[in-house]
N, C-alpha and C positions, 0 to 999 in steps of 0.2 A: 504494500500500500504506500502511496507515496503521501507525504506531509505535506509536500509545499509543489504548485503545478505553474509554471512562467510560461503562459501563450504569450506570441507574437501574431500580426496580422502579416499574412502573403503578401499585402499590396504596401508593408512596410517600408520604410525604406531603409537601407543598411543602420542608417541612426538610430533611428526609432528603435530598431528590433534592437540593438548594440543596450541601447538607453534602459530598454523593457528588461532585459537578458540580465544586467549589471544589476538594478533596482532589485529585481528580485533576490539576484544570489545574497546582496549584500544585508538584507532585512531577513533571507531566510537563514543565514550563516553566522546572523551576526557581526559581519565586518564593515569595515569604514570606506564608503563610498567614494573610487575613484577621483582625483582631482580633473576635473574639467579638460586639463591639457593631457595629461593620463589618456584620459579615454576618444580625446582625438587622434593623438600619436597613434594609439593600438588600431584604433580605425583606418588609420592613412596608412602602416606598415601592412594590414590584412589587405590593403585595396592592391599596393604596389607590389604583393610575393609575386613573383614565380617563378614555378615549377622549375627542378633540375634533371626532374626525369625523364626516360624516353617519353613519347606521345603514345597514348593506346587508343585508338576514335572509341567511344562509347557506342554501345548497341544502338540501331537505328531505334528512333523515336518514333511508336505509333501512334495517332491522331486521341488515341483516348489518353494519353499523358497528359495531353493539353486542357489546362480547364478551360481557358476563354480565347478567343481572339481581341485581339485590341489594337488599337493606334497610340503608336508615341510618335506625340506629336515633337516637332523639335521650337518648345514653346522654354522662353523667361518668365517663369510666373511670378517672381517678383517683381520683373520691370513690366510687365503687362499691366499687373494689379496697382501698379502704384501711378502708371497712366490713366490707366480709367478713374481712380480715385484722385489723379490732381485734377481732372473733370468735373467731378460730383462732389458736393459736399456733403457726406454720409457719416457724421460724429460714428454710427453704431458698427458699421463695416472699416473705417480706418483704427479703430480701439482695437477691434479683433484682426483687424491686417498686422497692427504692431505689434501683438501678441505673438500671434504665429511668426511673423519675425525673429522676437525676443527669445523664444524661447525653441527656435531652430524646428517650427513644427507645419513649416511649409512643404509643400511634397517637393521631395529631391530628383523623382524620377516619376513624373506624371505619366498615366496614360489614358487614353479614350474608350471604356469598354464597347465593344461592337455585339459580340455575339457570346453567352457562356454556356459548358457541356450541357450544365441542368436545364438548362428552356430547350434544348436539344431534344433532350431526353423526354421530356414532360409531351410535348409537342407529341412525338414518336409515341407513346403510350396514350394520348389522345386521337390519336388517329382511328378514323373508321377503316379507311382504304389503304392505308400501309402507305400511303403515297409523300415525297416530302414536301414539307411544308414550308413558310418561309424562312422561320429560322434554321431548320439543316440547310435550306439552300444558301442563307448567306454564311453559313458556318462553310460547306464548301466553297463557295468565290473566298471567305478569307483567306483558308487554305490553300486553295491552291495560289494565293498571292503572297502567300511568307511566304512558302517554299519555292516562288518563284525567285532567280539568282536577278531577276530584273525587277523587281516587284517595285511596283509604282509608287507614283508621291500622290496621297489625297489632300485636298485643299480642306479649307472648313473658315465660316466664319466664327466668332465669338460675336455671342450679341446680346449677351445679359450676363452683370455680375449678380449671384445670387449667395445670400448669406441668411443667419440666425447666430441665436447666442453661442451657439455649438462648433458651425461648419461653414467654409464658404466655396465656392467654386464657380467654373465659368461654364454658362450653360451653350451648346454652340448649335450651327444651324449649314445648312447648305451643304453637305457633305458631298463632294465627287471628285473623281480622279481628274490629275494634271493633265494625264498626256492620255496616253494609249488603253489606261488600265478600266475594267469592268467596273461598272455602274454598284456600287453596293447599295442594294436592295433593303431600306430600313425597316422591320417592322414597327404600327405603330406605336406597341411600347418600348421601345427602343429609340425612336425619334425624338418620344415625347421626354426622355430623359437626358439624352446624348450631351455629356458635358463631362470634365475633367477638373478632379478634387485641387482645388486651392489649399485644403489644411482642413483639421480638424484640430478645437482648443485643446483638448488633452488627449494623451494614447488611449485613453479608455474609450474614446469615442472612434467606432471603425468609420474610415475611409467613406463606405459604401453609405451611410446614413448620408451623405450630399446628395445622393442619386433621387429619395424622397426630395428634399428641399427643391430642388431644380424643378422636380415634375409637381411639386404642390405650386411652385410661382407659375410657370406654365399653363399649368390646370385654373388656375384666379386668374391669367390673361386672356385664354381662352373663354372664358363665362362676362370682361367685359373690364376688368380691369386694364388700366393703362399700363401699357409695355414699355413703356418713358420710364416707369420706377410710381413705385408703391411698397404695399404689404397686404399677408396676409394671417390666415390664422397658423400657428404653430405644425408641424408634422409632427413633431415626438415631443411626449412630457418635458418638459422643462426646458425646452428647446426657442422658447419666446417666438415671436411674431418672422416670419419668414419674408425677406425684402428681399427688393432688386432694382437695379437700375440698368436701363440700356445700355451698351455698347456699341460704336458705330467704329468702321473704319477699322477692325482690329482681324486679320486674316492668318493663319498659318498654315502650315501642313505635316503631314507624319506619313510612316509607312505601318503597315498591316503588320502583326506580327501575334506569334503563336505566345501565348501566357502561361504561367502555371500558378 
C-alpha cells in the first residue's frame, strides 16, 4: 500500500511536473525544499544530457499509443497575451496574466487539441453501421499528416482572450492549411472549443478545465452576447464569472502532431 501518491498532468510541462514531483517528495520525506536555483540547474542539466550510447530505434509506434492529435502551434504566449492586454483594459485578466507570470505557470509548451482516442472510441461504440464517423475521420487526416515527412503548416486565427479566477486561454477560429495540406474537418464540438491553454493559477487546476471556459464564452456569444468582450456565469465552483475580450489581427500557425 502506498502512503503518499505525487500525480502529474501529461499536458504538464517539464516544470510543472519537476515542481509537483519535488513538493511532494519533500513534504512526504520530510526534507527541505530545493533552492529555487537548485531546481532550475537540475532542470537545464536533465534538458541538455545526452546519451553516450549506441542508438537502438525503438519499436515502431502503433496508432493506439497515441492518445490525441494536436497542433503546436509555434505561438509567444506571453508576448501575445501581453499585446492583446496592452489593448484592453481588463484589471481581472492582467492580475491573473501577472500571476501566471510570477509564479512560472504559463504553459511552456502549448498545444491545440484536434482530435483524442476516447471520442474515437465513444463514437465507434455509438455506431449503428460500423461506418466512420467524423471524428475517426479527422483522427485519420491527422495521422496521416504527422506521419507525413512533409506535413503541412495550418494557419489559425486567435480571436478571443478568454479567462476566470482559475484559467485563461486563447480561444481560436479559422482553422486551414497553408499550402497543399487536407482541409481538417472540425466536428462541432470541437470547433466550439478549439483554443490553446494560456495557464492555469495553481497545478491543482488541470490544463483541460480552459476547454469549458472557452466553450461557456462561446456558448453566451452565441445566444446574443457581444463578442467585443463581456461575461458570463461561472463553468466550475468557485471559478467566478467567465470573461473575454476580442482579438483582432493576431494569426499563427502549427503542425499536426501525434500526442501522448
Amino acid at each position: 500500500m502506498f502512503d503518499k501518491l505525487i500525480s502529474v498532468d501529461v499536458e504538464d510541462s517539464p516544470r510543472q511536473a519537476l515542481d509537483t514531483i519535488v513538493d511532494g517528495l519533500a513534504t512526504a520525506l520530510s526534507l527541505t525544499r530545493p533552492a529555487e536555483q537548485e531546481v532550475v540547474d537540475a532542470l537545464a542539466a536533465a534538458e541538455a544530457y545526452k546519451t553516450t550510447t549506441p542508438y537502438h530505434p525503438p519499436a515502431v509506434r502503433t496508432g493506439k499509443d497515441i492518445r490525441y492529435f494536436g497542433l503546436a502551434p509555434e505561438v509567444d504566449l506571453p508576448k501575445t497575451v501581453a499585446t492583446i492586454l496592452s489593448a484592453h483594459t481588463e484589471p481581472s485578466a492582467q492580475a491573473l496574466f501577472d500571476h501566471l507570470r510570477a509564479v512560472d505557470r504559463v504553459t511552456a509548451n502549448p498545444h491545440i487539441t484536434l482530435v483524442h482516442e476516447k471520442l474515437v472510441e465513444a463514437e465507434a461504440l455509438a455506431s449503428e453501421d460500423g461506418q466512420p464517423g467524423p471524428f475517426k475521420t479527422l483522427w485519420d487526416t491527422c495521422k496521416s499528416q504527422a506521419e507525413s515527412p512533409t506535413s503541412p503548416l495550418y494557419d489559425f486565427d486567435v480571436t478571443l482572450l478568454v479567462w476566470d479566477d482559475r484559467c485563461m486561454a486563447l480561444a481560436l477560429n479559422h482553422l486551414h492549411p497553408k499550402a497543399d495540406g487536407p482541409e481538417l474537418v472540425l466536428p462541432k464540438e470541437i470547433a466550439a472549443a478549439l483554443h490553446v491553454t494560456v495557464g492555469t493559477k495553481s497545478e491543482e487546476i488541470a490544463p483541460y478545465e480552459s476547454r469549458g471556459v472557452v466553450k461557456k464564452a462561446r456558448e453566451a456569444i452565441a445566444s446574443g452576447a457581444s463578442e467585443s468582450g463581456g461575461e458570463c456565469d461561472e463553468v466550475v465552483e468557485g471559478g467566478g464569472k467567465v470573461r473575454w475580450v476580442a482579438v483582432q489581427d493576431i494569426k499563427n500557425e502549427g503542425r499536426v502532431r501525434g500526442m501522448y
